[in-house]
Every structure is written in structure tokens, then in C-alpha cells.
C-alpha positions in Angstrom: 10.9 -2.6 4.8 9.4 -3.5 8.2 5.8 -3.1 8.8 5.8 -1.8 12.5 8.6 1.2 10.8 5.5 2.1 8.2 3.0 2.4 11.2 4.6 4.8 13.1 5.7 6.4 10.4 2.1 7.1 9.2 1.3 7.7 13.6 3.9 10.6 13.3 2.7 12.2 9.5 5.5 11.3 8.1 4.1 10.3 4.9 3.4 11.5 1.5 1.2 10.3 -0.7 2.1 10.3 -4.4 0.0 11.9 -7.5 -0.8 8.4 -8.8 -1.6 7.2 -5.4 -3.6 9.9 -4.6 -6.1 9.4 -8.2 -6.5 5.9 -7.6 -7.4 6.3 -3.7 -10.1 8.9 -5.4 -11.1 6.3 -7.9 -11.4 3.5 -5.2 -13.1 5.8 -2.9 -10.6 5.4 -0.3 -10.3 8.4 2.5 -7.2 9.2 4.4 -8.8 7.5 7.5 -9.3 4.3 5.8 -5.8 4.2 4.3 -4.2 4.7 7.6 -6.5 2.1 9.5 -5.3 -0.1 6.9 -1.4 0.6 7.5 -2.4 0.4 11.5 -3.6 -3.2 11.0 -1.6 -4.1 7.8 0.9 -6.8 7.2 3.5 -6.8 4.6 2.1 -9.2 1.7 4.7 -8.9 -0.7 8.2 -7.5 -0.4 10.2 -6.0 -3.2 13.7 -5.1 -1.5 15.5 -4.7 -5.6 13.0 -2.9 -7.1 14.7 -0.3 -8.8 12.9 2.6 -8.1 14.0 1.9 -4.3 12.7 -0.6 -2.0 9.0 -1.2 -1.6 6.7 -3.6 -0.4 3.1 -4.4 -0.8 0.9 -4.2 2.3 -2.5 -5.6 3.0 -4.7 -3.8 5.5 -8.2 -3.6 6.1 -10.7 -0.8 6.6 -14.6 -0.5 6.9 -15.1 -4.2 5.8 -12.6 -3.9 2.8 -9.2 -5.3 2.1 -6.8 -2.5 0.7 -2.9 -3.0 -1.1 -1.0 0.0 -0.2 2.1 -0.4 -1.8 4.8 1.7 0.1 8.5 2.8 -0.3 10.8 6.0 1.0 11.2 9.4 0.3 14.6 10.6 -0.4 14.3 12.1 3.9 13.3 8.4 4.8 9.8 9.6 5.1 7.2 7.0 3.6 5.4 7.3 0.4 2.3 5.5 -0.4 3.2 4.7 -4.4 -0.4 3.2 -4.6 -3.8 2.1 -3.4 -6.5 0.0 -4.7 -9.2 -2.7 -3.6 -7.4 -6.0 -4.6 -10.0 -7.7 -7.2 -9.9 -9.8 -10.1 -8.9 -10.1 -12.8 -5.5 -9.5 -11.2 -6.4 -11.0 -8.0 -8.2 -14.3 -6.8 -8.8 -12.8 -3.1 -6.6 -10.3 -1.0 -3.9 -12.6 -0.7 -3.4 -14.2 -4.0 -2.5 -12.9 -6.7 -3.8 -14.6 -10.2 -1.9 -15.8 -13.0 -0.1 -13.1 -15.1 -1.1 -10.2 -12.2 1.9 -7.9 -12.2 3.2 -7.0 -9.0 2.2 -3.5 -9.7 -1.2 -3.7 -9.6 
């Protein structure tokens, strides 16, 4: 996946975001604006191109002071769909970028 695809993807509302996605952006207190501010200044952290649900990646973008993971792959139309969303923290993760021993790439 290629970050500057994902950000005008999300530009044109050609995203979805998925029901697990969705309760942990709730849980995190993350709104739709912050998400997207995240995606417009995000980078691709972590890319997982044989994941076999499809291809996804992990991107780290930041929004009102906070670092967010939005992991992202495609919808079936090629739309993108935002898997999920969560403040990176340990114990999984050291800072942002890290990732601490034994954290799973799904959270």
C-alpha cells in the first residue's frame, strides 16, 4: 500500500470504516476529524503486503497532540477500510514507533 493512495483516498470518502474499527475509535475517543488528520499527515510504519486477509499496512499519524495507528487495507471496490484505531501505548508499545517485545502486529 502507498501512503499518498490512502490520503486521497480518505480526501475523496472513499473509505469505510469497519465495526471493530469503529468501537475502538469510540473507546479511544477518536472523531472522524482526528482520524483523517492523522491519515493527512501519516506515514506508513509497518507494512504487511502477505497478510492474508489482504494487504494492509500500519500507519502512524497524529492529531490534537496524539499519535494514532490506523491500520488500513482495501475493500473488495479498492475503496480503503480502516481495520483499526488506537493510541499506541504500552504494554504493547515503547513509544509510537516501537513496538515492545512480544506486541503483535495487531494491536
Amino acid at each position: 500500500m502507498e501512503i499518498e493512495e490512502i490520503k486521497e483516498k480518505v480526501r475523496r470518502e472513499e473509505y469505510e470504516i469497519s465495526f471493530h474499527a469503529e468501537k475502538e475509535r469510540y473507546a479511544e475517543k477518536i472523531t472522524i476529524p482526528a482520524l483523517e488528520t492523522a491519515i493527512y499527515n501519516g506515514e506508513i510504519l509497518e507494512d504487511y503486503p502477505d497478510d492474508p486477509r489482504g494487504s494492509s499496512c500500519l500507519v502512524l499519524g497524529y492529531s490534537q497532540n496524539r499519535s494514532i495507528h490506523i491500520v488500513c487495507g482495501y475493500t473488495p471496490i479498492k475503496w480503503i477500510r480502516i481495520i483499526t484505531v488506537y493510541i499506541p501505548k504500552p504494554p504493547k508499545w515503547i513509544d509510537e514507533r516501537i513496538r515492545a517485545r512480544g506486541g503483535d502486529k495487531d494491536a
